[in-house]
N, C-alpha and C positions, 0 to 999 in steps of 0.2 A: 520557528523564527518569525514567522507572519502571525504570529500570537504575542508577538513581543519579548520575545527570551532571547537571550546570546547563544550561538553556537557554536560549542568550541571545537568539536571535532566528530571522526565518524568513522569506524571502522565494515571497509566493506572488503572483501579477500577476492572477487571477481574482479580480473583487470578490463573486461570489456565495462562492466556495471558501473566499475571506478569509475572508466573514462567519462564518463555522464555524469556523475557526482561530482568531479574534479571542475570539467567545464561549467555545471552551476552553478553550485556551492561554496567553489573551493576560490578558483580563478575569476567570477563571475562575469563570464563571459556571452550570461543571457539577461545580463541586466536585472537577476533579484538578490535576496542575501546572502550574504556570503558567511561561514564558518570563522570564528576569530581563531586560528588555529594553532598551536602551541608551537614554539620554534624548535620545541625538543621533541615530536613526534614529525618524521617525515610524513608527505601526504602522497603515500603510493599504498598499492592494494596490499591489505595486509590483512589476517584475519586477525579473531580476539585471543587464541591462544599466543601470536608470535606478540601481541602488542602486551599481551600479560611474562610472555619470556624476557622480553626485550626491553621492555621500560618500566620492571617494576619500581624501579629508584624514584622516576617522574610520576607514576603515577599512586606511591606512597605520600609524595610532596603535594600531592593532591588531593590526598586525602580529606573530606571533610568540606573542603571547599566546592565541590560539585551538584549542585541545586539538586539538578534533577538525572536521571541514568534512564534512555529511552531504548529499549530494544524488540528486534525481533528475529530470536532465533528461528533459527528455515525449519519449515512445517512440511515440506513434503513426504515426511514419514506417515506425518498424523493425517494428513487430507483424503478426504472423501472423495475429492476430484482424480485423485490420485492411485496406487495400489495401494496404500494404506500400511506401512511394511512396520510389522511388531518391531525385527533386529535393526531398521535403517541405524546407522551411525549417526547419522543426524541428529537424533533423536535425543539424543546425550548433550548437543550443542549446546542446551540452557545450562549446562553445569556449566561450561565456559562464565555466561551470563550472569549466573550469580557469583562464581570469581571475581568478576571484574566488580560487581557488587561490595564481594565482601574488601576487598582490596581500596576501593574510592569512597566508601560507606557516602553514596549521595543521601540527600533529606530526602527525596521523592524518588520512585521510581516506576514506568509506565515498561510493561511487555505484553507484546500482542503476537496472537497465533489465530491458527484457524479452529474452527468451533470444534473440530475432532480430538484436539487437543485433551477436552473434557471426557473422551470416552475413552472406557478400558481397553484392550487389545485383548482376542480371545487367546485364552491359556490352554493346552494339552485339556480332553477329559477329565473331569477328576480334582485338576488343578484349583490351587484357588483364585480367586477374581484377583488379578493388580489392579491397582490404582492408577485411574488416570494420570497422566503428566501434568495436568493442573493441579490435582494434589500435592502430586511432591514438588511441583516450584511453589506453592504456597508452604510448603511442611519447610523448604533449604531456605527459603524468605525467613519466615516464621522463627526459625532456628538462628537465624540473625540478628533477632530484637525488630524487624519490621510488624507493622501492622497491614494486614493486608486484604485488599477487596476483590474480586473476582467478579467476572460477568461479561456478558456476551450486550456486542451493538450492534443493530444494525444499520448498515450507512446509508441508507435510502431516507433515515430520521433527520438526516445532517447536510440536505441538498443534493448528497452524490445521487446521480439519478442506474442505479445496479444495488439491485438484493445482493447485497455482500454481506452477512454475519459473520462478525469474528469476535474472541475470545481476547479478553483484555482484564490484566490482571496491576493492579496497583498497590504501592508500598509507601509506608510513610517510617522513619526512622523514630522508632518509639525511646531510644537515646536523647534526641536532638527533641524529640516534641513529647510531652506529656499529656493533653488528652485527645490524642489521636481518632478514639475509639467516638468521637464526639461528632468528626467529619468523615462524610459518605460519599468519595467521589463520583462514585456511579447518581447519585443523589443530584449533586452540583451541573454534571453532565446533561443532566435532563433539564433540572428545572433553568439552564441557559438554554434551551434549545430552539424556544421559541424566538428570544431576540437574536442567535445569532446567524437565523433564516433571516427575520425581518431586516437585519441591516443588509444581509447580500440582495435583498430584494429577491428572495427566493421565496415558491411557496411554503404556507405554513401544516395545509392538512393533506395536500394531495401531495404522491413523490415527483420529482422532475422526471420527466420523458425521456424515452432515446432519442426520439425526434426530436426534443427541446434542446437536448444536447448537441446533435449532431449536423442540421435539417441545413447548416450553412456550408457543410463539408459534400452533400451529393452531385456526382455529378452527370445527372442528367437533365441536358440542355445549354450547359455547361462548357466552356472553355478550357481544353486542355493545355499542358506544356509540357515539357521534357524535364522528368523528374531530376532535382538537384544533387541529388545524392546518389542516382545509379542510372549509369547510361542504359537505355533501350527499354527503359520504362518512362509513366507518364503519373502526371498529378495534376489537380486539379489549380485551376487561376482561383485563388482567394479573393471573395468579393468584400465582406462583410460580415457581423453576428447578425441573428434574428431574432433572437429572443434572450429576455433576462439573463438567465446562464450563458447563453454564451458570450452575451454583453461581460459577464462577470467576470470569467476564467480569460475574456482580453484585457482588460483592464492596463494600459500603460503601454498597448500596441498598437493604437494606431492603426494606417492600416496596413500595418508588418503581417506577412502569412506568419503561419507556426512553420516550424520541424517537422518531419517524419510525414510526409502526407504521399509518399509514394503508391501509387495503386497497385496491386498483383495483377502480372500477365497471365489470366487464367485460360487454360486450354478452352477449346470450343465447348469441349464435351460437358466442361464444366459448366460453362456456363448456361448449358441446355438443362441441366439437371437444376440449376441455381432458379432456371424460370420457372421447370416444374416443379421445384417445392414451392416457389409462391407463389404460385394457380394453384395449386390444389390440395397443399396443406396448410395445417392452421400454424398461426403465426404466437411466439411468446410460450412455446412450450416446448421439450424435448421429443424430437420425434424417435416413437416407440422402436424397439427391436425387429418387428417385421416391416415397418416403413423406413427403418435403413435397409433394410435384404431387397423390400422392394426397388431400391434405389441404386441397389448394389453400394452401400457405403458400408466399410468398415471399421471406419470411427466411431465409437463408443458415445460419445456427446453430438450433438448437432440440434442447433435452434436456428428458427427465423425468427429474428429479432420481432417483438412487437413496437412500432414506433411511436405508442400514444401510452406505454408503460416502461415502468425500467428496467433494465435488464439482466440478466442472471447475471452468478458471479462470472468476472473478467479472468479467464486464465491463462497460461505463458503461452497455450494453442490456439497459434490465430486463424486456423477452420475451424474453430465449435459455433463462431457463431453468423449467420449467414443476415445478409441487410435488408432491411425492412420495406427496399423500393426497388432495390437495385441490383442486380444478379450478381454477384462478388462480395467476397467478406469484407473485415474494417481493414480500414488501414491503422498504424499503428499509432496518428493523430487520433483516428476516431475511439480508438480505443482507451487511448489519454485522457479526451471528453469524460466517458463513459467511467471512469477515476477519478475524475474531476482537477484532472492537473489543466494549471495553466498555462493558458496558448505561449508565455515567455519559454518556458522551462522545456530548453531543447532535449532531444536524445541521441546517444552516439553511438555508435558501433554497428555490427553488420545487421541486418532486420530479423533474419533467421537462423537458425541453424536444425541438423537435425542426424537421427542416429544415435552411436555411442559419443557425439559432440556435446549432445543435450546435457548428460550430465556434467559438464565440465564451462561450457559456455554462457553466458545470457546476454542474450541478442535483444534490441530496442524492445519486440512484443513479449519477452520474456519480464523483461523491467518491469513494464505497464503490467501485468499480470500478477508479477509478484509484490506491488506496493502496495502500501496502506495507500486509501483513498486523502491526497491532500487536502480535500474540505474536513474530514472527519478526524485529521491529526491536529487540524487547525483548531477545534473546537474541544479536542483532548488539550489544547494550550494554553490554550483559553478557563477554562475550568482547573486546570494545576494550577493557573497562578492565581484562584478565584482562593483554589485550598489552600494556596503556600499565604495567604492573607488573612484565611481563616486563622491557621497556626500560631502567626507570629502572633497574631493579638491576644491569643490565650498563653503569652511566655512574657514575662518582665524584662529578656535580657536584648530584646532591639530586633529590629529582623534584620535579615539576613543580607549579604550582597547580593546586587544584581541578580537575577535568575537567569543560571548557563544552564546547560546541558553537554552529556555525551551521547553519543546516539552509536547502537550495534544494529548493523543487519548481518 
């Protein structure tokens, strides 16, 4: 929508996740765009099979008229951050995806995963190799009459200051467009990428920092207050940005704080161990298996942020990653930064959860973990409607309406 397309709607099945897409998008109740949203699909959590049971009549009436179909089915099957599980059910979600596909047949279509996506899953002994899950959504695409491109980006190209590589796979409706095979979106994506750094005033050859992102969130020296959101914790007094990006991601605030800036009450203990990894381990890398034993930590990931580089990928675990000045992890603002959402764009629901809740919940740091980075959707919007321009002028019969979207997570 900050690429200039309408949005019509958005299926997400999490009621906590809802609740944070309803307050922005829906009800705009943080002051950016809002969804133009159909009067005949209610706007409660719903996933993509109930909205495929329940409105196929509206959404046959739809047919054809839907520019573009934006999704992304849940990758926790395929992720490397992850157990990585062959059977997860999940894993199947994208057939939902290209239902909804085949059902609105949109011109465009944009789906994003995680890079594990592209690799096979090992088979019994003996077995033969399957085929990655990017194959067969390119073989049920393909099998549609789309044309379609595949490839992986990484968002550190795009301003977002986090080594995030994800798997992004696009479709064009070789129905509707006839030389499809002509336009390269992976193509168009690059060769904008240099003006659409230049106009955020972002760098062009170096990636933005953590510290560039965050440097205005630390708080030591700092004034605290009594967080707004949870009695008997504390957050930081919001003074100012200080740098370009952060100048960027406030844009239209003033000097409103953001959302989410709650700090964690971290036991002592912890924060005695938070000091000895940064006295005397190195910073911007994974600490090895016996410098967790040495530390006694049994988390599997754990980084000290480096703050003059960007930072690994962002995941729904808000200890993998420890702060670059300051003995305690991000809050779930700085890990927003670090996504590159902006400072308007609040979040709702409880901050954590944990256990057999995990599967079922997604709490503020899980949002932030599981999103596409918004500078780098921004710039996916930016170049669709570079190619929906390309199209039209290779067709006699006029372009198209306005450019909407549906959007599946």
């Amino acid at each position: 929508m900050k690429a200039g397309w309408t949005g019509l709607f958005a299926v997400e099945i999490n009621p906590i996740a809802f609740k944070t897409l309803e307050h922005n998008l829906v009800k705009g109740a943080s002051g950016g765009p809002t969804f133009a949203w159909p009067s005949w699909l209610p706007a409660k959590p719903m996933g993509v099979k109930s909205l495929l049971d329940s409105h196929a009549e509206d959404l046959e009436k739809a047919r054809g008229t839907i520019t573009a179909f934006i999704g992304g089915p849940p990758c926790q099957g395929f992720s490397g951050a992850g157990r990585r599980k062959k059977n997860d059910l999940r894993n199947k979600a994208y057939k939902e995806y290209i239902e909804a596909v085949r059902v609105t047949r949109p011109a465009l279509i944009l789906l994003e995963n995680v890079r594990g996506i592209t690799v096979s899953f090992q088979n019994e002994e003996g077995a033969e190799k399957s085929l990655p899950h990017s194959s067969l959504i390119r073989q049920d695409l393909e099998a549609l009459d789309y044309q379609v491109w595949c490839g992986t980006v990484d968002a550190t190209k795009f301003g977002v200051p986090q080594r995030r590589v994800r798997f992004f796979a696009v479709g064009i409706d070789k129905r509707r467009f006839s030389n499809t095979a002509n336009v390269d979106p992976f193509a168009v994506l690059e060769s904008a990428r240099s003006d659409f750094l230049r106009e955020r005033g972002l760098p062009l050859r170096k990636a933005v920092t953590v510290k560039q992102a965050i440097s205005d969130l630390e708080t030591t020296g700092r004034t605290l207050e009594p967080s707004v959101d949870t009695a008997g914790f504390k957050q930081v007094v919001y003074r100012g940005p200080r740098t370009k990006y952060q100048r960027y991601l406030r844009r239209g605030m003033e000097k409103k704080a953001p959302n989410s800036l709650r700090l964690v009450n971290h036991r002592p203990k912890t924060v005695e161990r938070f000091e000895k990894i940064q006295a005397s381990y190195r910073s911007g890398v994974h600490l090895s298996a016996d410098e967790r034993e040495t530390l006694g930590i049994k988390k599997h990931t754990v980084i000290l942020l480096d703050g003059d580089a960007p930072a690994f990928t962002i995941t729904t675990l808000p200890d993998d990653n420890i702060h670059y000045s300051e003995p305690r992890i991000l809050t779930v603002r700085e890990n927003a930064r670090l996504q590159s959402f902006p400072d308007w764009f609040d979040f709702e629901g409880k901050y954590t959860t944990g256990g057999a809740a995990r599967v079922r919940e997604c709490p503020r740091y899980t949002q932030v973990g599981n999103a596409v980075p918004p500078l780098l959707a921004t710039a996916w919007g930016e170049s669709l409607r570079v190619v929906l321009d390309m199209l039209e002028s290779m067709i006699e019969e006029g372009p198209l309406e306005a450019p909407a979207f549906g959007q599946m997570d």
